[in-house]
PASEBA-1860 file (N, C-alpha, C; in nm, 3 decimals):
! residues 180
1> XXXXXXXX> 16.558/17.900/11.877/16.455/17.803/11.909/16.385/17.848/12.037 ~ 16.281/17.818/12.046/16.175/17.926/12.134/16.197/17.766/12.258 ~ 16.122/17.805/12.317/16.125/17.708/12.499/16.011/17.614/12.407 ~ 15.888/17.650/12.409/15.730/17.613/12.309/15.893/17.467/12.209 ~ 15.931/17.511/12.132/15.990/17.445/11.982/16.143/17.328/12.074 ~ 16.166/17.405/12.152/16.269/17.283/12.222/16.198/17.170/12.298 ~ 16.076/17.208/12.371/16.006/17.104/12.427/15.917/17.016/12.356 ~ 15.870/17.088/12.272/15.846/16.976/12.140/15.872/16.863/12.068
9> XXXXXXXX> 16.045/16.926/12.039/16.107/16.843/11.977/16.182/16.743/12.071 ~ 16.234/16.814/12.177/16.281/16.688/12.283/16.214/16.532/12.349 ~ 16.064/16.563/12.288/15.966/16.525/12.361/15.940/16.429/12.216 ~ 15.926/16.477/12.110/15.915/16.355/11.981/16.096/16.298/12.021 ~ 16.130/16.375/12.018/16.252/16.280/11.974/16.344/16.190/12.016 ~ 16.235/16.183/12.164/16.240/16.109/12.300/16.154/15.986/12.285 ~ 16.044/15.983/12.200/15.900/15.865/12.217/15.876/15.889/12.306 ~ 15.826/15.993/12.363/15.748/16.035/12.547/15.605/16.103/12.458
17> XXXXXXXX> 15.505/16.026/12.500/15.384/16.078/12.502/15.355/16.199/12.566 ~ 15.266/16.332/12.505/15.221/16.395/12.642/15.150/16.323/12.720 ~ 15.080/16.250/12.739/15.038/16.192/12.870/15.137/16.126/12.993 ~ 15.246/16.081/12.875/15.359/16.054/13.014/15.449/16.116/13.048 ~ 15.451/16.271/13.007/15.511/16.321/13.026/15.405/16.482/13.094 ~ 15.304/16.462/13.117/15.191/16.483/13.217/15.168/16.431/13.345 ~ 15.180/16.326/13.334/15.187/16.230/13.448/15.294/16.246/13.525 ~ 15.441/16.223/13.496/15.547/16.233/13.561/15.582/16.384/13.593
25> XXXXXXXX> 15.522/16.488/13.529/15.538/16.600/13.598/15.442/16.665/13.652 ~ 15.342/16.587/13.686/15.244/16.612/13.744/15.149/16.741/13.751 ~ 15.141/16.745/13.604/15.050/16.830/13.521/14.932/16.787/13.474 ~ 14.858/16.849/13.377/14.743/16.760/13.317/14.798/16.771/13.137 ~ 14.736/16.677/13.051/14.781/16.698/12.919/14.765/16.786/12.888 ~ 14.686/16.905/12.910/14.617/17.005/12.844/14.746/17.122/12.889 ~ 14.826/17.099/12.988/14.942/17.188/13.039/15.063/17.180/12.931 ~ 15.096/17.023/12.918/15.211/16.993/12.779/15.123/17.046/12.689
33> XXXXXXXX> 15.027/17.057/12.654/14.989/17.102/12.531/15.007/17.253/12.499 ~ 14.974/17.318/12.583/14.988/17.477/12.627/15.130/17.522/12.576 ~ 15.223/17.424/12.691/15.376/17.456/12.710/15.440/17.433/12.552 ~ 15.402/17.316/12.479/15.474/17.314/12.352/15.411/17.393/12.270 ~ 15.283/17.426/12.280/15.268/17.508/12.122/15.281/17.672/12.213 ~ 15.334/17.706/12.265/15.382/17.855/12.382/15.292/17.927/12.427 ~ 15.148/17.894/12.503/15.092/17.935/12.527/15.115/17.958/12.635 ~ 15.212/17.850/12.732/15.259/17.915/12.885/15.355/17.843/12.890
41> XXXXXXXX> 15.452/17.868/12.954/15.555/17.813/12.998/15.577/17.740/13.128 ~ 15.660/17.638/13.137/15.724/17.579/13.264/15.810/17.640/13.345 ~ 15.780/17.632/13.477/15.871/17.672/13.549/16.024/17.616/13.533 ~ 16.103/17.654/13.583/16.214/17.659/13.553/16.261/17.518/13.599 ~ 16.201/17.490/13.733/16.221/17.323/13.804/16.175/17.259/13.720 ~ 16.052/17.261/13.644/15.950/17.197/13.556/16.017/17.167/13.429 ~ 16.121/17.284/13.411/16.214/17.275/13.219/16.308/17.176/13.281 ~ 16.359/17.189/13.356/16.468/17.073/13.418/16.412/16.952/13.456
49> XXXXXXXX> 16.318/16.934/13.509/16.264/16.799/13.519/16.220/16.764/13.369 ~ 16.177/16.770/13.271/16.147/16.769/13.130/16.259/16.718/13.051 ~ 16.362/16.797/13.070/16.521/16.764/12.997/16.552/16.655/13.078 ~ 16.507/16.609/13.173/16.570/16.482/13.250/16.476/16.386/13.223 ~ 16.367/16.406/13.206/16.270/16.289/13.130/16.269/16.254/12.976 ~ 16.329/16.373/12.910/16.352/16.272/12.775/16.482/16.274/12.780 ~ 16.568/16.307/12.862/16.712/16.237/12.889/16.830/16.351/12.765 ~ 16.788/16.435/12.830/16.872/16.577/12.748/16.915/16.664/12.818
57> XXXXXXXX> 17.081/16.706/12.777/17.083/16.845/12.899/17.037/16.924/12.818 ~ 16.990/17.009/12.939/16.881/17.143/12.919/16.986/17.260/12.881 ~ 17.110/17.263/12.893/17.154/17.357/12.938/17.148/17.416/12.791 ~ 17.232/17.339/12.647/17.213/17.387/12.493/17.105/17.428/12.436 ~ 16.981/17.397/12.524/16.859/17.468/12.476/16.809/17.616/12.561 ~ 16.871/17.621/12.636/16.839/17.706/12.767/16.985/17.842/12.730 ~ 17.062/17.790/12.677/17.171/17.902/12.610/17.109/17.924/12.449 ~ 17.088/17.832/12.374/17.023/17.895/12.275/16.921/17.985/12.271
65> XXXXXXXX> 16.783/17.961/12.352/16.714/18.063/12.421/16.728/18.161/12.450 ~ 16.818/18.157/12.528/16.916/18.289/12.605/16.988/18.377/12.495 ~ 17.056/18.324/12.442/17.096/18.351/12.384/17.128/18.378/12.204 ~ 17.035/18.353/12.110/16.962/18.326/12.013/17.116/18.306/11.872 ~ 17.146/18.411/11.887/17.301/18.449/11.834/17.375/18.390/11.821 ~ 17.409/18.266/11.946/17.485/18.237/11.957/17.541/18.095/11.869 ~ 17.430/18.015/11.822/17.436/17.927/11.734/17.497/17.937/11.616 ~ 17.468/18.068/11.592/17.546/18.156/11.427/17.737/18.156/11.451
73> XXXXXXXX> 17.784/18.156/11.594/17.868/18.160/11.570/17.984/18.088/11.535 ~ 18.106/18.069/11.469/18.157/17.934/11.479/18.297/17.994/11.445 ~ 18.418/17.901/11.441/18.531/17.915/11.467/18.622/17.990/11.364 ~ 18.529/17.999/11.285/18.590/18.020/11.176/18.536/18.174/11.197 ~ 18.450/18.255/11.259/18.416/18.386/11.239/18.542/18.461/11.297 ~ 18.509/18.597/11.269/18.625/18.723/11.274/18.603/18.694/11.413 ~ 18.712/18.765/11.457/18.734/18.809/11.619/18.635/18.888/11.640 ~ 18.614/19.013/11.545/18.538/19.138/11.602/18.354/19.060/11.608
81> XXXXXXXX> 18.288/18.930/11.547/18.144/18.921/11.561/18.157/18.841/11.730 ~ 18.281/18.784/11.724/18.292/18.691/11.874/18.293/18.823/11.950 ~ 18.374/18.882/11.933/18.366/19.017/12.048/18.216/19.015/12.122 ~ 18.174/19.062/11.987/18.029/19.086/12.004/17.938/19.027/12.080 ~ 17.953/18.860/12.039/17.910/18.803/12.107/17.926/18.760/12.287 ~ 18.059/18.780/12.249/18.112/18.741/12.405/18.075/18.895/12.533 ~ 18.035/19.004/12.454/18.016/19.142/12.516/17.874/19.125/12.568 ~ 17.802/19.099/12.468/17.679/19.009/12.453/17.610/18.967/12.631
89> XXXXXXXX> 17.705/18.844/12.625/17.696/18.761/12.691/17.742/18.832/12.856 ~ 17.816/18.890/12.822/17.896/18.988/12.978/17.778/19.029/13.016 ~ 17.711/19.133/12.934/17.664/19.225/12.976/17.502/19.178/13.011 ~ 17.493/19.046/12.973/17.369/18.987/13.059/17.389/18.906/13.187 ~ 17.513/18.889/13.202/17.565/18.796/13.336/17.536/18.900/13.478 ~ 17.451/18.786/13.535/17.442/18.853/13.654/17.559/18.899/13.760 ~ 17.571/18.953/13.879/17.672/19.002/13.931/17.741/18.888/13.974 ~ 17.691/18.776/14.025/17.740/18.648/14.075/17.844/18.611/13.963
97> XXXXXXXX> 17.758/18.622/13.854/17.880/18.549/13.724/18.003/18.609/13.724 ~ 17.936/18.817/13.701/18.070/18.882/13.626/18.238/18.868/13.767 ~ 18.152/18.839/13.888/18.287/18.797/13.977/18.288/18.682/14.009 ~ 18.240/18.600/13.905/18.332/18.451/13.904/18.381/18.454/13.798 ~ 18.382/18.545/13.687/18.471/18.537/13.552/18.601/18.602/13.600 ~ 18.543/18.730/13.697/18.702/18.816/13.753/18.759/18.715/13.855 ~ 18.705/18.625/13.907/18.799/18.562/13.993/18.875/18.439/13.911 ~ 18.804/18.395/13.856/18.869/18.306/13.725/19.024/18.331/13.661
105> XXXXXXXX> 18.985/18.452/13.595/19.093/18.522/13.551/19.211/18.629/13.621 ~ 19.147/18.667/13.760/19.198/18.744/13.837/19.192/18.769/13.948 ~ 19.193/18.609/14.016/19.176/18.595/14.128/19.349/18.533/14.187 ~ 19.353/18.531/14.299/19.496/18.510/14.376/19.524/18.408/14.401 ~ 19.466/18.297/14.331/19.479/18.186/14.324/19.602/18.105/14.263 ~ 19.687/18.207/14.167/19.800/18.157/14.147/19.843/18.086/14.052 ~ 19.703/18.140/13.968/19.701/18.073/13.766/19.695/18.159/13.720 ~ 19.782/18.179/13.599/19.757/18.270/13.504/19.592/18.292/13.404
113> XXXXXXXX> 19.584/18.380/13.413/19.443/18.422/13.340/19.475/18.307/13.192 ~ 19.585/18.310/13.110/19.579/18.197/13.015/19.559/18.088/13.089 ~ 19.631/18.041/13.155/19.641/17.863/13.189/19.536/17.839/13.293 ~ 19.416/17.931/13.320/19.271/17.898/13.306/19.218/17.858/13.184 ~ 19.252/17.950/13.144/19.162/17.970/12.985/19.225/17.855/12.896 ~ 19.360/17.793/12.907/19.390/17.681/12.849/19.346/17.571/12.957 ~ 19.343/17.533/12.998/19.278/17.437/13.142/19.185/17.424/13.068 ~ 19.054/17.500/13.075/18.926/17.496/13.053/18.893/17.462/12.921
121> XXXXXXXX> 19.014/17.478/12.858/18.966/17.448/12.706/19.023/17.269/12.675 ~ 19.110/17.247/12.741/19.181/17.102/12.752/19.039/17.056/12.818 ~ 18.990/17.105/12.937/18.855/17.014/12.944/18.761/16.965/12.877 ~ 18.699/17.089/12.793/18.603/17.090/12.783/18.584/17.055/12.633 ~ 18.723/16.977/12.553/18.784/16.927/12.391/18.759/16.790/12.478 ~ 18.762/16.723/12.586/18.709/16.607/12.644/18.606/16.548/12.626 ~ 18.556/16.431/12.555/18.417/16.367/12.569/18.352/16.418/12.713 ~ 18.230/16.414/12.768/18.132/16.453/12.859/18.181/16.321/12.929
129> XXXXXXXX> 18.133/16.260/12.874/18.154/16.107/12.933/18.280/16.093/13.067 ~ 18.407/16.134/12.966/18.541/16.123/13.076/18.549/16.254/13.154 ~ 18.454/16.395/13.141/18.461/16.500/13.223/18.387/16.454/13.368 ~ 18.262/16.365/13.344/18.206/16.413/13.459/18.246/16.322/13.581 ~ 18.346/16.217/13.541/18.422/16.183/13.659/18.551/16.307/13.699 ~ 18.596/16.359/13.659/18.669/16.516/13.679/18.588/16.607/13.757 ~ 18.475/16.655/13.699/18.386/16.739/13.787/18.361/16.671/13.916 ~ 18.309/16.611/13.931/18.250/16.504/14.063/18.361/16.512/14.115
137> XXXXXXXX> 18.498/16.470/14.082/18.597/16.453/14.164/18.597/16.606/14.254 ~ 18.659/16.715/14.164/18.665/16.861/14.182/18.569/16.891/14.232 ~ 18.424/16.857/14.266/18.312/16.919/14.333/18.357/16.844/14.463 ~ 18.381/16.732/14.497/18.410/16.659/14.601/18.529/16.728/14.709 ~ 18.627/16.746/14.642/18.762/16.830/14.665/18.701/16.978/14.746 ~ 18.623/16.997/14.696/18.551/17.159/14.712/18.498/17.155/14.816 ~ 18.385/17.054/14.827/18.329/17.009/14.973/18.367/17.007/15.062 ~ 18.511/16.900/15.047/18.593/16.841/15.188/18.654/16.965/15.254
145> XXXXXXXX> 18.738/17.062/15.130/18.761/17.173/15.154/18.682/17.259/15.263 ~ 18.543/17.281/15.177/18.489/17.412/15.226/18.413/17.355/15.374 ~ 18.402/17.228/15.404/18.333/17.155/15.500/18.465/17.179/15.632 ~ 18.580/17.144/15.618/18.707/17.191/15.694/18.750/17.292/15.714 ~ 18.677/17.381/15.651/18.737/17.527/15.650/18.827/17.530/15.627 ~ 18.921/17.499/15.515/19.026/17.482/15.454/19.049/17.531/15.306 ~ 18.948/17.593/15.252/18.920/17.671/15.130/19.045/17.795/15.138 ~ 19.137/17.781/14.978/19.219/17.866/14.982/19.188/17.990/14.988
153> XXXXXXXX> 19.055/18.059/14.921/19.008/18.171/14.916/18.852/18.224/14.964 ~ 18.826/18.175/15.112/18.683/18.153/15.118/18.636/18.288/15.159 ~ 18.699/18.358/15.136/18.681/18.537/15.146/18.604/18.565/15.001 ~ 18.655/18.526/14.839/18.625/18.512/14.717/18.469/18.414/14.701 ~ 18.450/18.465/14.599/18.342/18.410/14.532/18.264/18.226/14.565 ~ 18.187/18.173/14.586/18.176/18.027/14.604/18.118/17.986/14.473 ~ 18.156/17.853/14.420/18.059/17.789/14.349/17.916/17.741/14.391 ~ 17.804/17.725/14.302/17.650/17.708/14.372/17.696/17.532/14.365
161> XXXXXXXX> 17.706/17.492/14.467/17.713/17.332/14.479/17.579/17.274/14.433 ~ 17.457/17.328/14.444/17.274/17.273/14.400/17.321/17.284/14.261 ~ 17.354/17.327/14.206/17.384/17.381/14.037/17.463/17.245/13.955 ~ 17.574/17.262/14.044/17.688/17.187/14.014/17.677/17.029/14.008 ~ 17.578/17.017/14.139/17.529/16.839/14.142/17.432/16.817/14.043 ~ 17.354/16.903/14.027/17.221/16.894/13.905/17.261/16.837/13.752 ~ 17.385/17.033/13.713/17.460/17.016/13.639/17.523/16.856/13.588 ~ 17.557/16.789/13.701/17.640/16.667/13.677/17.532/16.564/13.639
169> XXXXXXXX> 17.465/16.555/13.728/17.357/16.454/13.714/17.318/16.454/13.597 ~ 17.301/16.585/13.527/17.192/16.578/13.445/17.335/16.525/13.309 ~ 17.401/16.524/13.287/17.498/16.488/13.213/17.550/16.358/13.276 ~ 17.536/16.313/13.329/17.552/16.144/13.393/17.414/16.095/13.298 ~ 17.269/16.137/13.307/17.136/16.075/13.270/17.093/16.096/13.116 ~ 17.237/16.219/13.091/17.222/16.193/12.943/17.294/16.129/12.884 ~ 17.431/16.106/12.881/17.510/15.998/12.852/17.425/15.835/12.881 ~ 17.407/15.799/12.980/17.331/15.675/12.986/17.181/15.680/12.926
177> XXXX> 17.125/15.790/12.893/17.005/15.761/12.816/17.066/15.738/12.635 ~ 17.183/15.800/12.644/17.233/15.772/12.460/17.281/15.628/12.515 ~ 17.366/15.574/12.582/17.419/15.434/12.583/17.283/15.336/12.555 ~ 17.211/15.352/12.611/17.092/15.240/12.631/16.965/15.244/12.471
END
C-alpha cells in the first residue's frame, strides 16, 4: 500500500473531510488532494499528525510501506522465506537499530537472548490496551533512572524517549478513538 492509498483510506474510513483535515493540518485542500492521489507527499510530522487525526497508528502503514513483503508473511510460512524477511529487515536498519537489536540480545544486562525474545513475545500476545500502561510504566522507570544517573548500562545504547512518548500516545488515541 503506497503512503497516496493509506491516506486515503484512513481518511474515508475515518468520516474526515479533506477540508478538515486541511484545516487541522494546516494545509490547503488542494495539498490533501495532491498527498492522496501521490502527487506529493507529507512530511513525516505531517503523516503522524494525519494518523492521529483519523485516530490510527501510523506505525502498520509506515512498516507496510517500508516494507511491502512483509504483509505476505504469516506463521505458517517456512523458516527459510522469514529468514528472508527478517535479513530483509536487518539490512535496512539503521546503525542505531542494528545496536539496539545487539544490545537486546547481547547486551550485559543479564537476560538471556531467549527470555528477551520470550518477554517480548508475552508482551506483545497482550491487547494494546493492557500494554500501554506497561510501556508508560517502563518509560517512566527509564527516566527516573536515567534522570539519577542510575542507569545500569548508560555506557550502551539509549532508547529515543520523543519516539517512545509519541509511540504511546499515539496508541492511547487509538484505542479511545475505537472505544468512542
Amino acid at each position: 500500500m503506497s503512503i497516496a492509498e493509506s491516506l486515503r483510506t484512513t481518511r474515508y474510513e475515518s468520516g474526515k473531510s479533506q477540508e478538515y483535515m486541511a484545516f487541522e493540518l494546516g494545509v490547503s485542500r488542494r495539498t490533501i488532494l495532491n498527498w492522496e492521489n501521490g502527487i506529493s507527499e507529507p512530511s513525516i510530522n505531517q503523516t503522524i499528525a494525519w494518523f492521529q487525526l483519523v485516530g490510527k497508528n501510523p506505525i502498520p502503514y509506515i512498516l507496510q510501506y517500508t516494507y511491502p513483503n512483509m504483509d505476505k508473511i504469516s506463521p505458517k510460512d517456512s523458516d527459510s522465506k522469514i529468514l528472508v524477511s527478517l535479513i530483509q529487515i536487518i539490512n535496512d536498519l539503521p546503525a542505531e537499530g542494528i545496536r539496539q537489536l545487539m544490545y537486546l540480545f547481547y547486551g550485559d544486562h543479564g537476560s538471556s537472548p531467549r527470555a528477551v525474545m520470550q518477554m517480548i513475545t508475552a508482551h506483545l500476545q497482550t491487547p494494546m490496551k493492557d500494554r500501554i500502561t506497561h510501556e508508560q510504566l517502563i518509560l517512566n522507570d527509564y527516566k527516573m533512572a536515567r534522570d539519577t544517573s542510575s542507569l545500569a548500562h548508560p555506557e550502551h545504547i539509549q532508547p529515543d524517549c520523543d519516539y517512545l512518548n509519541a509511540a504511546i500516545d499515539s496508541a492511547k488515541n487509538n484505542i479511545i478513538n475505537k472505544m468512542s
